[in-house]
N, C-alpha and C positions, 0 to 999 in steps of 0.2 A: 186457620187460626186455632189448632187445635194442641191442647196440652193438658199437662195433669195440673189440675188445680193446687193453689200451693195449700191449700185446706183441705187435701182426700184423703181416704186414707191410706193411698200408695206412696204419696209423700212422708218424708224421715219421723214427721210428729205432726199429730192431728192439732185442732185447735184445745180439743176438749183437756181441760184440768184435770190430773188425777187427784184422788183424794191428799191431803197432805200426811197418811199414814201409808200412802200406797207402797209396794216393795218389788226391787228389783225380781224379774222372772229368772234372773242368769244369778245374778250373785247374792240376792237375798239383802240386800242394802237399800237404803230410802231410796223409791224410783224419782226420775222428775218428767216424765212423760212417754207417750207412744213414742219408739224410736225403731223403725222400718218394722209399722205396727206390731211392735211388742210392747209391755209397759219394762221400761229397763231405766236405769241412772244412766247419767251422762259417759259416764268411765268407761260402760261397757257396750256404750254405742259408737264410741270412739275407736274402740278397741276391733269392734264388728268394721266397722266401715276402714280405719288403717288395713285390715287387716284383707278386705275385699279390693280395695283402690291399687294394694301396692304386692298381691297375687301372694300373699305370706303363705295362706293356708297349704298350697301346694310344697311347702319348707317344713313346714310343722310337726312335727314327733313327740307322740305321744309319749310322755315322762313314765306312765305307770308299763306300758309297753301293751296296756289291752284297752285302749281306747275309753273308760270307764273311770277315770277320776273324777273324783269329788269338787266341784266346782261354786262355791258359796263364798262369803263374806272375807273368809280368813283364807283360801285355799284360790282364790280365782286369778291368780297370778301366777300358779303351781306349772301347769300346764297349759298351753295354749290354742293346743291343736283341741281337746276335748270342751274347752270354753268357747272359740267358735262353733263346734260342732252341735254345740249347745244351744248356743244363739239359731242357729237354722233350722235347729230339732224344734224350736218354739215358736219358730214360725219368720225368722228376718229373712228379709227377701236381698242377696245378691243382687239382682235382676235394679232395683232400687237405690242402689249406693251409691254410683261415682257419681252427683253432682249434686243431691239431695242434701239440704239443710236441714240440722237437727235441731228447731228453732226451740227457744224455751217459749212454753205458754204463758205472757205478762201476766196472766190473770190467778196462777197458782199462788198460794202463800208460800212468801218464803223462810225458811226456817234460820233459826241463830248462827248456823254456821256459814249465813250466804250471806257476808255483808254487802250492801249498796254504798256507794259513796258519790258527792256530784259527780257531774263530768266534768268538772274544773278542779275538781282534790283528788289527780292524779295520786295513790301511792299504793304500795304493794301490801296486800293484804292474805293473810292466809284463805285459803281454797280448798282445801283438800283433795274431795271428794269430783271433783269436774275436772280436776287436771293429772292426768294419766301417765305423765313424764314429773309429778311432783314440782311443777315451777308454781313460784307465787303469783298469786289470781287477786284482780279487782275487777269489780263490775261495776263499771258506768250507769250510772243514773243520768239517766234521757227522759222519764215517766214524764217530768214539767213540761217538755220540748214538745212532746208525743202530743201529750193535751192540749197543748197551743195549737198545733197544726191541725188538730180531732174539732177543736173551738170554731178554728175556718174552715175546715173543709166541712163541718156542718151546720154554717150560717150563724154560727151565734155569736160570731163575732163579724165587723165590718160588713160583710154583707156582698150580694149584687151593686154593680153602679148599674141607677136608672137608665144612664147612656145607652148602653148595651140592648137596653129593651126593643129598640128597633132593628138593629144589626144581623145580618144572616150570621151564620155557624163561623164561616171566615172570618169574618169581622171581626167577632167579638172576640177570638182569637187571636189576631192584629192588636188589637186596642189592649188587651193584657199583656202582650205584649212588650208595646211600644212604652205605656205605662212603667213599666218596669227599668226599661231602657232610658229613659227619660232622668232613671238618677245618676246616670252613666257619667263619670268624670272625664276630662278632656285628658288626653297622652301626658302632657304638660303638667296634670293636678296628679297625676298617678304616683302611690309608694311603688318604688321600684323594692321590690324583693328579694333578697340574697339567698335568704333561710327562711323557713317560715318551720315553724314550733308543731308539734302537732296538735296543741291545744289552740294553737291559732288557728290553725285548718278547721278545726270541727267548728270554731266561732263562724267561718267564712260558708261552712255548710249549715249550718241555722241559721242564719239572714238567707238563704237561698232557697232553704227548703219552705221558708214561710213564703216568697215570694212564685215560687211553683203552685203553693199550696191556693193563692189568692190569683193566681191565673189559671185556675182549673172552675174555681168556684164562680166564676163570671158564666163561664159556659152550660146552659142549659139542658143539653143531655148528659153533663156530669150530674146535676141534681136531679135527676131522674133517678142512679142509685140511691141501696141504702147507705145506714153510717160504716156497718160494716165492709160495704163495698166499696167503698169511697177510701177509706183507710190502704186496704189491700190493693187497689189502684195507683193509688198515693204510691206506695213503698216500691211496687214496679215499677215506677216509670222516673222519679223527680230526680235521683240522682243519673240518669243517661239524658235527662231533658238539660238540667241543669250544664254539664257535661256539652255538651251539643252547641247550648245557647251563646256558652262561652267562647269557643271556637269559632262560631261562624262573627260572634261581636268583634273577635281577635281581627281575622279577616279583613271586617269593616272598616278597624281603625289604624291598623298599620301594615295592610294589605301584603306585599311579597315579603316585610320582614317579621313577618307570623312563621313562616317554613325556614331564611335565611340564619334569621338570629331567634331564634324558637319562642319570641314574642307575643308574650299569653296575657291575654285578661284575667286573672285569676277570680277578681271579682269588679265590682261597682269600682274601687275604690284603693286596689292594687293592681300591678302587673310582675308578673316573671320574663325571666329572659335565659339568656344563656349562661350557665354555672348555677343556676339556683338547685337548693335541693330542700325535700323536708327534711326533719330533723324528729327520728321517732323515736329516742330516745326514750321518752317517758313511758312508752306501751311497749315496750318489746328490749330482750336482753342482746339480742344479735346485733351486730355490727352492721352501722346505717347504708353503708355502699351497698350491702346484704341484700335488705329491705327494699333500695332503688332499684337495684339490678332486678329484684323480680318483677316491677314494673315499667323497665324500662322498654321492653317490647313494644307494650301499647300504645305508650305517650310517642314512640316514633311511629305508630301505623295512624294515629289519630293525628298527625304534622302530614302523613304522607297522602293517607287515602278522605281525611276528610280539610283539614286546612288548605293541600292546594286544590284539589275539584273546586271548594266553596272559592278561592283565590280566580277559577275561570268564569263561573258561573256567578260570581255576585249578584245571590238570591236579595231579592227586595224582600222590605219586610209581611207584604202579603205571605209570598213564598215561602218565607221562613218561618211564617205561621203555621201555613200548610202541613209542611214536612212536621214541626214541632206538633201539632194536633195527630196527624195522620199515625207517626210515629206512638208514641203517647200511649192511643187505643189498642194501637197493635201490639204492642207489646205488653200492654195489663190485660188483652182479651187474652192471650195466651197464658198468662200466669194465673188470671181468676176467674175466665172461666163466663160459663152462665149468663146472666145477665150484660156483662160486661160485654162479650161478645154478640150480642144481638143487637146491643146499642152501637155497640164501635163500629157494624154495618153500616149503619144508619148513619152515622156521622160522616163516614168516607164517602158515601153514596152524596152526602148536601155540598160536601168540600168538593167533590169533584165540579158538580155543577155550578156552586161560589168559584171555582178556580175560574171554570170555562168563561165565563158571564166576566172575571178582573181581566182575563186577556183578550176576550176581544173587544170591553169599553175602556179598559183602561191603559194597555198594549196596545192596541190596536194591531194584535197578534193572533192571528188564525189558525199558523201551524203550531204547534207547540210541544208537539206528539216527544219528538228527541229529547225539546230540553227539561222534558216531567220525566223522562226515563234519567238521564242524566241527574235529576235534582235527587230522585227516590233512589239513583244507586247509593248516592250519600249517605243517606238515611240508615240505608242496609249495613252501610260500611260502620256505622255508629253500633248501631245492636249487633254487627257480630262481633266487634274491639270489645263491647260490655260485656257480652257473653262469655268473650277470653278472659278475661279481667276477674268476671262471678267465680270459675274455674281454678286462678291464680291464688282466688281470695279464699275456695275451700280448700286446697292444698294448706293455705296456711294455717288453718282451721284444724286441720288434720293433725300438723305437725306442729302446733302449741309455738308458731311463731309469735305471736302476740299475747302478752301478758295481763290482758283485758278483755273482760266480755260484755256486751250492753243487756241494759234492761230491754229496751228493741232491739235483739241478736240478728233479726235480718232488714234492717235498715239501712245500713252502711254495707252491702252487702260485695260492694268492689268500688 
């Protein structure tokens, strides 16, 4: 379980703030952070990393013909072979690039020229300075959302249920679960969905991520971290938990026509089926078949490698706690690191023995050895789809398909 934390400083940007007078090392321009520890603006960390991801430098011809042009505010577009050369001269690491996110630190001030707008007042706003292909930039206000979830995940709101107080690690698991599942609407009560908007989407992903947020907080060696830890946790795991819970719920309720007729729960309270698509119009100027097509890989390996496994195996919802806990740990221990990983030990080690103890009083199941290999391949199949997906969604990152950037840049992060 071992990785670079997404807080080191091997990663694209540390957490730390730079001053709000700080200046780019490469072109002399207002910096907005470490970017593949250097302090640099965003323009010319885009320009570092395009230029690493898609093998330019070895293309690059130096304009003056002696490797030594002037590379500053008004001139860093002149040439481009000596503007990389630049950026490595100061210390960016190649080594660091293809999959590294250049997150903005929430915590810096932002200046007059970075407006914020809600995340429901979609409109194009000038940018300048972040967008390297000159397209119009808005940045999403998320900060209220961020806080609500910051509210539960450190108890100041709702809280522990006293239920829970007796329950092994499993359980209480289960019980947050089920909880959740409990507002589930019948086939019959479901919106069926043709289109769905993209501002509808992010609606559907905030009722979800609170509901992630309030199934983590039930569990006991979550509260062991701190807030910072618990945050960072959070942002690695709820959108592949979320993800996951949907899929195997799909399963549940309209069992062979989840794969046949691509029969999705999208949430509590809608379903998708076959011809839906989104509609992203409002974030991005590319043509929306564009936009699908680059996601349409995954949404077929997620029908094939985890909808019909979960279609044979019809994990109970013990099981699907399991996998959903097990999962979770392993994949915020890798992203954060420390503490995370000493506890997510710990947790796997109680889940094991809570599994053992539901199958042979409640199964009355002794061998089980295949169908935990079989359940964990699922698992696997999830985090490596997410991982294609993370990858999918820095490409796009890269290449300024999307016309919006969040105040949490790596939330939504596939």
């Amino acid at each position: 379980m071992s990785s670079t934390p997404s807080t080191s400083d091997t990663s694209s940007e540390t957490s730390t703030s730079p001053a709000s007078n700080a200046i780019c090392k490469v072109c002399g321009l207002s910096a907005h952070g470490l970017h593949f520890g250097v302090l640099a603006c965003r323009a010319c960390a885009a320009f570092f990393r395009r230029t690493v991801v898609m093998e330019r430098q070895k293309k690059y011809k130096c304009r003056g013909g002696e490797d030594r042009c002037a590379v500053s505010s008004t001139d860093r577009y002149q040439c481009r072979l000596c503007r990389f050369n630049k950026c490595v001269e100061l210390g960016m690491t190649p080594e660091n690039v293809q999959f590294n996110r250049d997150s903005i630190p929430t915590s810096r001030k932002r200046k007059d020229d970075e407006p914020m707008v809600p995340a429901h007042e979609l409109k194009s706003l000038s940018y300048p300075e972040s967008s390297l292909m000159g397209k119009p930039r808005t940045i999403m206000d998320i900060s209220a959302l961020a806080a609500k979830i910051k509210e539960i995940l450190n108890e100041k709101t709702g809280g522990v249920d006293a239920v829970t107080k007796k329950m092994n690690t499993l359980e209480v698991a289960e019980y947050g679960l089920k909880k959740w599942r409990n507002l589930q609407r019948s086939e019959e009560k479901l919106e069926n969905l043709t289109k769905l908007p993209v501002r509808q989407m992010f609606a559907i992903f905030e009722k979800q991520m609170v509901v992630v947020s309030e199934w983590l907080i039930q569990q006991p060696h979550f509260r062991l971290l701190g807030e910072i830890e618990r945050w960072l946790y959070f942002k690695a795991m709820w959108n592949m938990w979320r993800r996951f819970e949907r899929f195997e719920m799909s399963v549940k309720m309209f069992g062979t026509r989840t794969v046949e007729q691509r029969k999705f729960a999208i949430s509590n309270e809608q379903m998708i089926t076959v011809g839906f698509h989104i509609d992203f119009a409002e974030i991005t100027d590319i043509p929306n078949e564009s936009v699908q097509e680059m996601f349409k890989n995954s949404m077929q390996k997620f029908f094939e490698q985890v909808a019909k496994p979960l279609l044979e195996l019809r994990p109970s919802s013990v099981e699907m706690a399991y996998m959903l806990t097990t999962m979770s740990w392993q994949v915020a221990g890798k992203q954060v690191q420390g503490k995370v990983v000493e506890i997510g030990e710990q947790v796997c080690d109680e889940l094991a023995n809570n599994l053992h103890s539901y199958y042979l009083k409640e199964e009355m199941r002794s061998n089980y050895a295949g169908r935990l290999v079989r359940l964990m391949s699922v698992v696997n199949a999830v985090i490596k789809i997410h991982q294609e997906r993370r990858k999918t969604m820095e490409l796009a990152r890269i290449f300024e398909i999307f016309k919006v950037e969040f105040s949490e840049p790596d939330i939504f992060d596939c």
